[in-house]
C-alpha positions in Angstrom: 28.3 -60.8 24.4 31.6 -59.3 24.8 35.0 -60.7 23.2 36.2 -63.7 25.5 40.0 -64.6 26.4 39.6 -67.4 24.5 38.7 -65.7 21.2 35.2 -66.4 20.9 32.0 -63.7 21.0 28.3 -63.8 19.9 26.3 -61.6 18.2 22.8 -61.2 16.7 23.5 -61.9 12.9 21.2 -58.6 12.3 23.7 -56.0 14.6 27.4 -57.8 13.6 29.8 -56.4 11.2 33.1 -57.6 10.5 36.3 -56.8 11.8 39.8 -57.9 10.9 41.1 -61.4 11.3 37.5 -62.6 12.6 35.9 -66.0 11.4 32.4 -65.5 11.2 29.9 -68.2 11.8 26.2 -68.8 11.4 25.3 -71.2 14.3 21.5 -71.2 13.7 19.8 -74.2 11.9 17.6 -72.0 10.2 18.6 -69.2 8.0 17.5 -65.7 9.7 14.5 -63.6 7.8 15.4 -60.6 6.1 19.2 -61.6 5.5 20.5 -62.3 2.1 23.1 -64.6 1.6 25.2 -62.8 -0.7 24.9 -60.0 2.0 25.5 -62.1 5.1 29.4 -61.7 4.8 30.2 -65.2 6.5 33.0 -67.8 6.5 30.4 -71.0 7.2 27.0 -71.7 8.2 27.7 -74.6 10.8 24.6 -75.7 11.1 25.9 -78.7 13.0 25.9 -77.0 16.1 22.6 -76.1 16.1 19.7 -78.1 18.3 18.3 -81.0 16.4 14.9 -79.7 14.8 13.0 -81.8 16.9 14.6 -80.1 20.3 13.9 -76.6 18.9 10.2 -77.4 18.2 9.8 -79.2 21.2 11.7 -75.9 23.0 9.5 -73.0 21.3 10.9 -70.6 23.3 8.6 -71.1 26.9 10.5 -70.0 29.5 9.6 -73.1 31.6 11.4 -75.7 29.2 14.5 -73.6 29.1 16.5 -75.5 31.4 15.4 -78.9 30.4 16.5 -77.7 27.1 19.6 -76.4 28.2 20.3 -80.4 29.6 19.2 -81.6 26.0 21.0 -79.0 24.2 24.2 -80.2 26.0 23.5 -83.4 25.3 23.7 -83.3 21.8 26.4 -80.8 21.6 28.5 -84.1 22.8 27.5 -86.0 19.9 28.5 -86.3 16.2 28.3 -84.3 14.1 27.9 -81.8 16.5 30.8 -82.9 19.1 33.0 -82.6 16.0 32.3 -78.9 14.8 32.3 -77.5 18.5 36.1 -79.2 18.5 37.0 -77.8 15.6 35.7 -74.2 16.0 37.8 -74.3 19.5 40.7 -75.4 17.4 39.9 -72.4 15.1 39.6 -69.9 18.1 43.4 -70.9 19.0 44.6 -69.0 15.9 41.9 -66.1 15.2 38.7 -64.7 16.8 35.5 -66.9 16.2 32.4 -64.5 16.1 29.5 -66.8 16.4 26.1 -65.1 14.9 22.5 -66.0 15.6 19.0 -64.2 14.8 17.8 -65.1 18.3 17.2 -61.4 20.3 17.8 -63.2 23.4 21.6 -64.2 23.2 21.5 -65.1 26.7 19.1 -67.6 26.7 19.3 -69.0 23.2 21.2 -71.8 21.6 23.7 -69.5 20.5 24.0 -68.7 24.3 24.5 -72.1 25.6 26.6 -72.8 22.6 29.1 -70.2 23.3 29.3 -71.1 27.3 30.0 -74.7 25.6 33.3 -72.9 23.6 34.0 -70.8 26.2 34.1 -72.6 29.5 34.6 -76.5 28.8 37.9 -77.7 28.1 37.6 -80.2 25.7 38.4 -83.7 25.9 41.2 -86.1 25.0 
């Protein structure tokens, strides 16, 4: 997805290399096949804002759960630790671009996807 306004993008972790000033962040629970870590160039793995294990195996990817996962996804995204992380990579984005990376081919209908409309279009809350 293309840069936003509010200095957040997503990218497959397989396709992404780093430009200047960017904070790079792994946003998957699960670390993505055929990456090394010494060659992943991050800044964190926040694994925090990832969908619970149980939600992703309930999830597998069928195109009928999607929205019902989406509603989950949400869900836990407002809860610790995962409330938490999403405000302080918004916090982050205020100073430098966030680039958030996933292994999911589908960025538009992955948790990286619903993730980064999260970032992107909520305000957060005081």
């Amino acid at each position: 997805m293309a840069p936003t306004r509010t200095g957040f993008e997503l990218q497959r972790v397989y396709d992404a290399t780093r430009r200047s000033g960017e904070y790079r962040v792994l946003v998957d629970r699960l670390w993505p096949r055929g990456v090394r870590k010494e060659d992943a160039d991050l800044d964190e793995w926040c694994r925090e804002v990832a969908p619970t294990p149980e939600l992703r195996r309930w999830f597998g990817h069928q195109d009928e759960r999607y929205q019902e996962f989406v509603r989950r996804y949400r869900r836990e995204l407002s809860q610790p630790p995962a409330d938490e992380a999403v405000a302080r990579l918004r916090e982050l984005s205020r100073r430098r671009r966030v680039t958030l990376l996933t292994a999911n081919r589908d960025l538009e209908r992955s948790s990286a996807g619903v993730l980064f409309r999260r970032l992107v279009h909520r305000r957060p809350t005081a």
